[in-house]
N, C-alpha and C positions, 0 to 999 in steps of 0.2 A: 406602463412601459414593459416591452419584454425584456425577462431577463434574460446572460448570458452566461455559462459556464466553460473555463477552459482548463483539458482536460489532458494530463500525460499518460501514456502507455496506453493508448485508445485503440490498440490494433486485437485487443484478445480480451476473453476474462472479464474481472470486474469495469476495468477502463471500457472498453467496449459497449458490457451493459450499461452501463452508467450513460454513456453515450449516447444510448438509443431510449433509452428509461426518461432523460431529460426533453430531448427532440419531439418523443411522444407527448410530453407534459406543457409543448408548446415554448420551450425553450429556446436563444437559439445556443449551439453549442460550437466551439472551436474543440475540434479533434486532434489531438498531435500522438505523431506516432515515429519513430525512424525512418521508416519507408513507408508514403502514406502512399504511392504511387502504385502500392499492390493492394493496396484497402478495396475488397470489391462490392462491400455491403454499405460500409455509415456514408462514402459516397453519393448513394444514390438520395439521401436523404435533405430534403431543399433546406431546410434548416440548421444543415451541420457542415461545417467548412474546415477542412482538413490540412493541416500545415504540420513541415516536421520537424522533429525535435528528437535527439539524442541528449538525454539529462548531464549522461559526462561530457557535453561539448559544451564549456561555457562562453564564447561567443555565438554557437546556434540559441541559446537561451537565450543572448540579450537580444539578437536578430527575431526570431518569436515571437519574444513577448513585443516588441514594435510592431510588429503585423497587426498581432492579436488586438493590441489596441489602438491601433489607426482602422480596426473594422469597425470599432464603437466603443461602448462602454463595456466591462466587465465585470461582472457581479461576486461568481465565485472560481476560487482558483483550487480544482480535484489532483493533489498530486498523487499520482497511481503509480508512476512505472517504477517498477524494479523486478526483481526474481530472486528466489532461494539458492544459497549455496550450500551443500550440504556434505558432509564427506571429516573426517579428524584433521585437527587443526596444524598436526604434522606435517600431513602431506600435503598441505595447501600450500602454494607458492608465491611469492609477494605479489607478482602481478593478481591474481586471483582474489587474496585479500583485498589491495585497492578496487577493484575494479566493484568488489562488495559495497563499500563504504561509497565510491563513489558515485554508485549507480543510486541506492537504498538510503543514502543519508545524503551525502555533498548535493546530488542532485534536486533533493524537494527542497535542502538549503538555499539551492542558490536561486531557484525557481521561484519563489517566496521572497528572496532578495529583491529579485528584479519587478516583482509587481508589489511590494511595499510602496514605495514614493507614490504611484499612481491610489491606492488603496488611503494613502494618509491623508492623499491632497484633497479626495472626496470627500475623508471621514466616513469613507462606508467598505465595506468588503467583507468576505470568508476565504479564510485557508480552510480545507479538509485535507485529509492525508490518509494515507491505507498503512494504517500500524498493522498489527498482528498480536493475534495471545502470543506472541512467541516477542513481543516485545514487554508483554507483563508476566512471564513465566521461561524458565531455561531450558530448553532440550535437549538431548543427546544429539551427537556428531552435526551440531548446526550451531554453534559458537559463535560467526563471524555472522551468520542471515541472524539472529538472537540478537549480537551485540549493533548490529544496524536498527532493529527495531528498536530496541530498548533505547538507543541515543535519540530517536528521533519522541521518545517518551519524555525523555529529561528537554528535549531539547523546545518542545511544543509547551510544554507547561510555563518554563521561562518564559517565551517567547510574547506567551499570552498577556502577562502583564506589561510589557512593552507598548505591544498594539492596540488592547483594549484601551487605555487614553487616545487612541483617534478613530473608535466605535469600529475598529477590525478585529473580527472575530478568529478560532484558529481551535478549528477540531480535528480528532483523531478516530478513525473507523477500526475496532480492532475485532476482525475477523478469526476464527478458527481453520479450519481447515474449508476450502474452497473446490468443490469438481469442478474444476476448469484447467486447461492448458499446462499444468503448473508441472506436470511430469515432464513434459516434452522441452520446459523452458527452464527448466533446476538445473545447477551444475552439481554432479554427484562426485565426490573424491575418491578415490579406492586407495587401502592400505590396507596388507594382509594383517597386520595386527589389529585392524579396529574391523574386519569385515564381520565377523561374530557380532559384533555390538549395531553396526552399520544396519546388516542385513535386518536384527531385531525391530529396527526403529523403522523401518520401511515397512514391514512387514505389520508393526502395530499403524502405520497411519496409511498404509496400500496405496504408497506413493506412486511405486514403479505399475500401476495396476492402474493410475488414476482414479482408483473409487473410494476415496478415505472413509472407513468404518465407519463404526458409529452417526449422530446427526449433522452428517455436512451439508453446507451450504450450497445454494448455487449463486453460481454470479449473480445473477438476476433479482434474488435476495440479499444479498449485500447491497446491490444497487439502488435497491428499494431504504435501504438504513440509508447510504448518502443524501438520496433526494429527503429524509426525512430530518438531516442534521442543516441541510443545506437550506429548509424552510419552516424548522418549529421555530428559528427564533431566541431558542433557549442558548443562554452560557453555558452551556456543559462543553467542556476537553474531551470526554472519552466514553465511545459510544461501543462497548460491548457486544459483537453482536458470532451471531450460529449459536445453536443448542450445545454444542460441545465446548466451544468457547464461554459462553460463559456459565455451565457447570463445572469446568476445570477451574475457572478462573474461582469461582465462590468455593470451591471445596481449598484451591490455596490459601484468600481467604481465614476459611473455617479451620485450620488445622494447621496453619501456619508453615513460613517456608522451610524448615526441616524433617516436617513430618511429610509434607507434600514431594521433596525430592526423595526420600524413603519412600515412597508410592511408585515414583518414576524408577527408583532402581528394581522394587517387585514387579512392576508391569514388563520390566528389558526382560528378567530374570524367568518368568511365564512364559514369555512370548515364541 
């Protein structure tokens, strides 16, 4: 039987590749995105059916996920969308905050909510989710994008021992930095007190430049980890993946978390 993958933040990036990575693979894929209605590419694709979804609209989510499963069955559920907020925790305004949390966390929560019952009543399914090293390590002037990953760290490992008693699985992709989209779709905060510091940390990941230093990923390669969490099979929670992401992450690791933020404050301090 063919399987099916359905898929948030489908319109850019990893969502995107994942999209078309799957479709290729003979999949079929349910694509959601906000506005699918300017999608001019996973469209044309006879295998990929595109419906929208806004993660902070919780009755577009329940509305959704009834589509998605009155098309058939459902195999895996890829929650992808959100974006970096980056900028001192100062200048951030409460709308701003929530809109973090509820984009990056409330939404893969609640999305996950609403296809639980159907996952139990088969006794089969996968969550995967797009964590980030920035959910197993702390960054400068990204506090609030940091503290959405990290909850969705705590939040996934619980979660697991829940589900796995009715054979549903529940992984986490955690990428490094990404060439994709991700300049044009960050919300960046300015305050003159933290622009010194601000500009540093742009500066060491070439955010505003889109081309993050060192071994970044491409979407297309992280896509490639999804489809490989979505079909080894294996219980693994947390899938490690770019050369930068997981050499930071084993050097935190190997030298522990005090010595690893003393690294991050001589890198600010170089830069």
């Amino acid at each position: 039987m063919t399987k099916t993958i359905f898929i948030t933040g489908a319109s850019a990036g990893i969502g995107k590749a994942t999209a078309k990575l799957f479709a290729a693979k003979g999949w079929k894929v349910i694509a959601t995105m906000r506005k699918p209605e300017n999608e001019k590419e996973l469209n044309r694709l006879d295998n990929v059916t595109l419906l929208p979804l806004d993660v902070t609209n919780r009755e577009q989510i329940e509305e959704t996920t009834r589509k998605a499963l009155a098309l058939g069955h459902v195999d895996v559920v890829f929650n992808n969308a959100g974006y970096a907020l980056l900028g001192a925790l100062e200048a951030t305004t409460d709308e701003q905050l929530v809109s973090q949390m509820e984009t990056n966390f409330l939404g893969v929560v609640r999305v996950t909510q609403a296809f639980i019952p159907y996952f139990r009543e088969k006794k089969a399914g996968l969550f995967i989710t797009t964590g980030s090293s920035a959910g197993l390590m702390g960054f400068p002037v990204s506090s609030m994008y940091d503290a959405s990953k990290w909850a969705l760290e705590g939040w996934s490992e619980s979660l697991s021992f829940e589900l796995n008693q009715f054979g549903i699985g529940i992984k986490t992709i955690e990428p490094g930095m990404v060439a994709t989209e991700i300049a044009t779709r960050s919300v960046i905060i300015s305050h003159p007190a933290y622009e010194t510091m601000l500009g540093k940390f742009l500066s060491v990941i070439d955010l505003t430049k889109n081309l993050p230093n060192g071994n970044a990923s491409t979407a297309e390669q992280i896509a490639e980890v999804v489809y490989e969490a979505a079909t080894d099979g294996k219980d693994t929670l947390r899938y490690v993946c770019g050369e930068d992401a997981k050499n930071l992450y084993a050097q935190r690791l190997a030298v522990g978390d005090e010595a690893f933020r003393a690294g991050m404050k001589q890198l600010l301090a170089e830069a």
